[in-house]
C-alpha positions as CSV (number, residue, x, y, z in Angstrom):
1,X,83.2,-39.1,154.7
2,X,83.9,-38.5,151.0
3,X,86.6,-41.0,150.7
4,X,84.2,-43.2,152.1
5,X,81.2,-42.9,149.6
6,X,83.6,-43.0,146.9
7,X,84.6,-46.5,148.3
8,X,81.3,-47.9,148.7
9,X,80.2,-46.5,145.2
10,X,83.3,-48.3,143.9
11,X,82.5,-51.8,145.4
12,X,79.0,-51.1,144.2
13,X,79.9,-50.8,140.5
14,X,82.2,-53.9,140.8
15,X,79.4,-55.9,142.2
16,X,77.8,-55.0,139.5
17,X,80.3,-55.8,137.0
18,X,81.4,-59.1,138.3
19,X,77.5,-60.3,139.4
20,X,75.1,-58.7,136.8
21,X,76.8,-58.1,133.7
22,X,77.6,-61.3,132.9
23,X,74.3,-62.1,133.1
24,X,72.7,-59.6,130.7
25,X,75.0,-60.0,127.7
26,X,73.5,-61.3,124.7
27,X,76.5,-63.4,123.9
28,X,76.3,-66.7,121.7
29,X,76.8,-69.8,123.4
30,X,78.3,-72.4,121.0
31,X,78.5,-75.9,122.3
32,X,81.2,-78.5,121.5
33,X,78.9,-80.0,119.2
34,X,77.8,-76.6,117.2
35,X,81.6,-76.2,117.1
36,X,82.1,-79.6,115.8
37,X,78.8,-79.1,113.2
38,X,80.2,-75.8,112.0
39,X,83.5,-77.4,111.2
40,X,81.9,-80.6,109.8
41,X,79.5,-78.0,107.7
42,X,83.1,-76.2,106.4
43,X,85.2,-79.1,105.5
44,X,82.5,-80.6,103.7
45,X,81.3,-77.1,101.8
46,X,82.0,-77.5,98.2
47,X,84.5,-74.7,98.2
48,X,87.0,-77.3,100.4
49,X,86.1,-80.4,98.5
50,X,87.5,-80.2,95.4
51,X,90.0,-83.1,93.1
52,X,93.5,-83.2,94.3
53,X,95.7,-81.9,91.3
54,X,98.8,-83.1,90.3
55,X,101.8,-81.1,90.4
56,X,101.7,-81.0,86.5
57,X,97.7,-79.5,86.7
58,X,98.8,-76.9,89.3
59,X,101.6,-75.7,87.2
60,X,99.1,-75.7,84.0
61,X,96.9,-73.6,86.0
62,X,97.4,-69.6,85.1
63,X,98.1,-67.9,88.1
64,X,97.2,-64.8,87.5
65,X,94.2,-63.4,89.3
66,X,91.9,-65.5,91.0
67,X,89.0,-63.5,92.1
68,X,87.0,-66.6,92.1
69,X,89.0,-68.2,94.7
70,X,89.4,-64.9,96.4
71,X,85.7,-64.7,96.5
72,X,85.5,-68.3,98.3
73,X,87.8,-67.6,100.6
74,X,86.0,-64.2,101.4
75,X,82.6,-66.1,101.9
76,X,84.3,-69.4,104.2
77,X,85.9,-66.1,106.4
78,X,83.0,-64.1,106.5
79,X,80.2,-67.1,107.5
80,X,78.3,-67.4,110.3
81,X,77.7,-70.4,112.5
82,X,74.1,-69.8,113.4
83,X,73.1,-69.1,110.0
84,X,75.4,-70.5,107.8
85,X,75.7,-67.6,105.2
86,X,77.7,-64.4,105.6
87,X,75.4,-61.6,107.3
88,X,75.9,-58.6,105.3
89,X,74.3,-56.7,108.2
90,X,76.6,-57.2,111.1
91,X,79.4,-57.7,108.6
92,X,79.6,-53.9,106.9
93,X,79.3,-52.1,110.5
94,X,81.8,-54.4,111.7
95,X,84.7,-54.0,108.9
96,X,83.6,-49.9,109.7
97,X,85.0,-50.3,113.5
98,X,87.8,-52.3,112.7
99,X,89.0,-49.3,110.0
100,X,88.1,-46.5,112.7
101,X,90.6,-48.7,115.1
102,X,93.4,-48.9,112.0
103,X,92.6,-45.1,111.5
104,X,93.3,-44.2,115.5
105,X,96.3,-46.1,115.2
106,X,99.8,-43.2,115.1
107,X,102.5,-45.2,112.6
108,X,105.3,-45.4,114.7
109,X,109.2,-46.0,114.5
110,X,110.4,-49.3,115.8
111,X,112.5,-48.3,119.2
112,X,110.3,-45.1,119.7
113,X,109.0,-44.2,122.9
114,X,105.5,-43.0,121.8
């Protein structure tokens, strides 16, 4: 009798899962044509339009740091479609989880078992 409660409970929670969940995320639905707007919006953001330079201007250039390029790059990374800006809000507690994963993460020796 257990074995068999167990077994409906488990169908039960995969009915669930494959019937209901889906249905109450809050994920973003971008279209083709959002896509194609967002990557219209990024290849004609004045960051990526710039004058082609010669190989003559490039070498002129100094190449030490670049933090204003850096900084471009940062923002084109960090936008969001919807909104068209970075979001500072989601962005923060999101670089937070990703350096909890890096943290949980053992360095290990190539060839090692564990």
């Amino acid at each position: 009798m257990n074995i068999i409660a167990h077994f409906y409970k488990a169908i039960l929670f995969f009915i669930f899962l494959i019937i209901i969940a889906p249905l109450s995320s809050n994920s973003q639905d971008y279209s083709k044509t959002s896509r194609e707007e967002f990557n219209e919006f990024i290849m004609n953001h004045p960051f990526m339009v710039r004058e082609k330079l010669t190989k003559e201007e490039i070498k002129k250039i100094p190449k030490r740091d670049r933090p204003d390029l850096a900084w471009e790059q940062d923002f084109l990374t960090t936008l969001d479609p919807s909104t068209g800006k970075p979001e500072k809000s989601r962005l923060f507690p999101t670089l937070d989880v990703i350096d909890q994963m890096q943290s949980a993460l053992t360095p290990a020796v190539p060839g090692s078992s564990t």
